[in-house]
N, C-alpha and C positions, 0 to 999 in steps of 0.2 A: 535222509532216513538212515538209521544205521542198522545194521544186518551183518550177520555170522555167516560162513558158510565155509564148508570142510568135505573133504572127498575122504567117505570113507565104504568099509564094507555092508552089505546090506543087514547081511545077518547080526550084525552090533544093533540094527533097528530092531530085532527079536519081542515080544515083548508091550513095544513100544509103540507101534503102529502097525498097520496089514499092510505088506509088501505084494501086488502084484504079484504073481508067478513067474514075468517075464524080467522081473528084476532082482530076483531071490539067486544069492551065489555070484552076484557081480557086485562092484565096485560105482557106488554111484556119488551122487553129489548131494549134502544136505543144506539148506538155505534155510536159516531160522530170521522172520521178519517180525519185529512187531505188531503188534494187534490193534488197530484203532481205527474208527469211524470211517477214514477216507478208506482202507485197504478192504472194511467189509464191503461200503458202499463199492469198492470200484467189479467185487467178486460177484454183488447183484448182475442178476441177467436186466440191460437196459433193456425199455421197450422204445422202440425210435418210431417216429411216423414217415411214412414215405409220401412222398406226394407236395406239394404246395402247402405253406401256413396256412392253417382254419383259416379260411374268411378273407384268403387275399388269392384267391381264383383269378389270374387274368381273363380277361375276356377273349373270345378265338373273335379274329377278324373275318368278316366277310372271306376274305380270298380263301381261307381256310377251306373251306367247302367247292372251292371249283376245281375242275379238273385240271389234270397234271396236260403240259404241253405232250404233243406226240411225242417230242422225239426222248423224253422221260420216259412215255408209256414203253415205249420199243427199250430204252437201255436196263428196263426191269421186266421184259418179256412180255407184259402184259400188251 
């Protein structure tokens, strides 16, 4: 992907965009990218699922459900 980018002063952005106030009067960096499909898509908020794929739940085994040996229960205080 090709991209521009130049260190200049903020206040040349006047005008042109809204500077922060924490960046007005300093020397910053501007980065011009082109615009297209992948760059909006990647600016979308993803929604991720957490958890296991729909519908491929392992099954908990039997042991799952018995109790911890003693000397487990004693090295976590319980």
């Amino acid at each position: 992907m090709e991209y521009v980018s130049q260190t200049i002063g903020s206040s040349a952005l006047d005008g042109i965009i809204e500077i922060p106030p924490t960046l007005r009067n300093r020397t910053v960096q501007l980065i011009i990218l082109p615009l297209n499909n992948n760059v909006s898509e990647m600016l979308k908020p993803q929604k991720r699922q957490l958890g296991f794929l729909k519908g491929v739940v392992p099954p908990l085994p039997d042991s799952f459900f018995d109790q911890l040996p003693e000397e487990d229960l004693q090295a976590w205080g319980l």
